[in-house]
C-alpha positions as CSV (number, residue, x, y, z in Angstrom):
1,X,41.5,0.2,12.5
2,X,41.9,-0.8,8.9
3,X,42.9,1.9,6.3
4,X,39.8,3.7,4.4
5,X,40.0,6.9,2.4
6,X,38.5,9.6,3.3
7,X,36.3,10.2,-0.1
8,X,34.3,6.8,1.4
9,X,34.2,8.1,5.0
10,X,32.7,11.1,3.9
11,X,30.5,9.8,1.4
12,X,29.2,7.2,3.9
13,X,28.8,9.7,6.3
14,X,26.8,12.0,4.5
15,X,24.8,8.1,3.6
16,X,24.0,8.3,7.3
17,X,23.6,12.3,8.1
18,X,20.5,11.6,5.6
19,X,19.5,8.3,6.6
20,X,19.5,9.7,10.2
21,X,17.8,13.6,9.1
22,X,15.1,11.6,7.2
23,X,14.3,8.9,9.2
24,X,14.6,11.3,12.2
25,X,17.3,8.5,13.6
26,X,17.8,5.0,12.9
27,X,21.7,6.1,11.4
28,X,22.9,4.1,14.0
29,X,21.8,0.5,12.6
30,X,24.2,1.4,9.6
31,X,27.1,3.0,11.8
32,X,27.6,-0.2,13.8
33,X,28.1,-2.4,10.9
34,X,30.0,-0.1,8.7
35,X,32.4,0.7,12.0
36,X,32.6,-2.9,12.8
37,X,33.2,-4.2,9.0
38,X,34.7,-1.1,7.5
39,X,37.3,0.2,10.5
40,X,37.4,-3.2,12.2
41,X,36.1,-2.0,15.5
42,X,35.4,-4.9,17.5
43,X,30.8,-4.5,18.0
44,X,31.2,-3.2,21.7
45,X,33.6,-0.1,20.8
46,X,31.9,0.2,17.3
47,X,27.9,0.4,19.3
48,X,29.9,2.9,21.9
49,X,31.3,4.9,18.8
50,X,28.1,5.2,17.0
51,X,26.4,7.5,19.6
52,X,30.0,9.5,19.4
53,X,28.9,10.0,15.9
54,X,24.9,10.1,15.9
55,X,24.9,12.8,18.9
56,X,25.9,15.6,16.2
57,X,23.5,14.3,13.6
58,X,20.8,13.9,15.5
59,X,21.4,17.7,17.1
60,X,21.3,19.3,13.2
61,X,18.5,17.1,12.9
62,X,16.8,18.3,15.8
63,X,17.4,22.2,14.9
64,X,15.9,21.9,11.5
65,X,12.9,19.9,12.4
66,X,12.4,23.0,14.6
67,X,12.7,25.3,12.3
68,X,9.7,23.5,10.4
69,X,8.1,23.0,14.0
70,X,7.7,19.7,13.7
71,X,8.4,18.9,16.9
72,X,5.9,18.0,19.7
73,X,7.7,18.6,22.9
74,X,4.7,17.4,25.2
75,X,5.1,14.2,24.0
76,X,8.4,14.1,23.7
77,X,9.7,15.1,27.2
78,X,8.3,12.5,29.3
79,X,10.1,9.9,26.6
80,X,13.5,11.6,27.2
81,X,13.5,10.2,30.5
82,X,13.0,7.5,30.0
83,X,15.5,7.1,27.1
84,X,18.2,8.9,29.7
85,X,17.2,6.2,32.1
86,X,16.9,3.7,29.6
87,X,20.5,4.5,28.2
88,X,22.7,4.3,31.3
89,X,21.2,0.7,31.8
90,X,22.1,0.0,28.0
91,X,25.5,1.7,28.5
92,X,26.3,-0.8,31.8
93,X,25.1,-4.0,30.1
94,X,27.0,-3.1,26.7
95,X,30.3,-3.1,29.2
96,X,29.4,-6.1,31.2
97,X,28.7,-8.7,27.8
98,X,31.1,-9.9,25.8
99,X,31.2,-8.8,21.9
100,X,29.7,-11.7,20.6
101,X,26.5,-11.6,23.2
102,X,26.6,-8.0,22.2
103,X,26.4,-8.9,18.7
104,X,23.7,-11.2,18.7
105,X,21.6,-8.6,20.6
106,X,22.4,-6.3,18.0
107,X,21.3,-8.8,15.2
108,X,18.3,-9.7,17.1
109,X,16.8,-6.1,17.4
110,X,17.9,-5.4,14.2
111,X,15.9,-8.3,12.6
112,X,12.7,-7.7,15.1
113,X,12.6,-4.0,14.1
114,X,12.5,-4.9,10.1
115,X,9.9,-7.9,10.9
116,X,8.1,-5.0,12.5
117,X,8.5,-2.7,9.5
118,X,6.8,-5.2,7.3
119,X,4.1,-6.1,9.7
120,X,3.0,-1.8,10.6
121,X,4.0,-0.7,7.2
């Protein structure tokens, strides 16, 4: 892992803490290439590191957006199985490819979801 100081690992953290509170997620597209680029993690350990990191953001998140109730938990359990379901396949095929299959993945979704942000928006 390459050397950064701490002032930029904080700083970018707190870049995703409010990318992720305000977005309610989406932290993770920044993680990966930061981790990958900025500590050198190879794409498969710097994916698998950014749920290490998101899980805590996205539970602060979670509290204070219930603490505004902005929640809607009927429609929001029935998608949490899915994403449970959805995530151990994820989890097995992100150990089975190589990094740069993994990477182009990555890229891929990453490009379709901002083509898709123009297109809705």
């Amino acid at each position: 892992m390459k050397k950064v100081k701490k002032l930029h690992i904080i700083l970018f953290g707190a870049l995703i803490g409010i990318i992720n509170g305000f977005f309610g997620g989406g932290g993770g597209m920044v993680v990966v290439p930061l981790l990958n680029k900025l500590f050198g993690l190879e794409q498969k350990k710097a994916q698998a590191t950014t749920l290490f990191v998101i899980l805590p953001i996205s539970l602060v998140s979670t509290i204070v957006y219930m603490c505004y109730n902005s929640i809607d938990f009927k429609s929001g359990w029935p998608v949490i199985v899915g994403i449970i379901l959805g995530g151990v396949i994820g989890a097995t095929a992100l150990n089975k490819l190589n990094n740069k299959v993994v990477k182009g993945i990555f890229i891929f979704f990453m490009f379709l979801g901002g083509i898709g942000m123009l297109i809705w928006w």
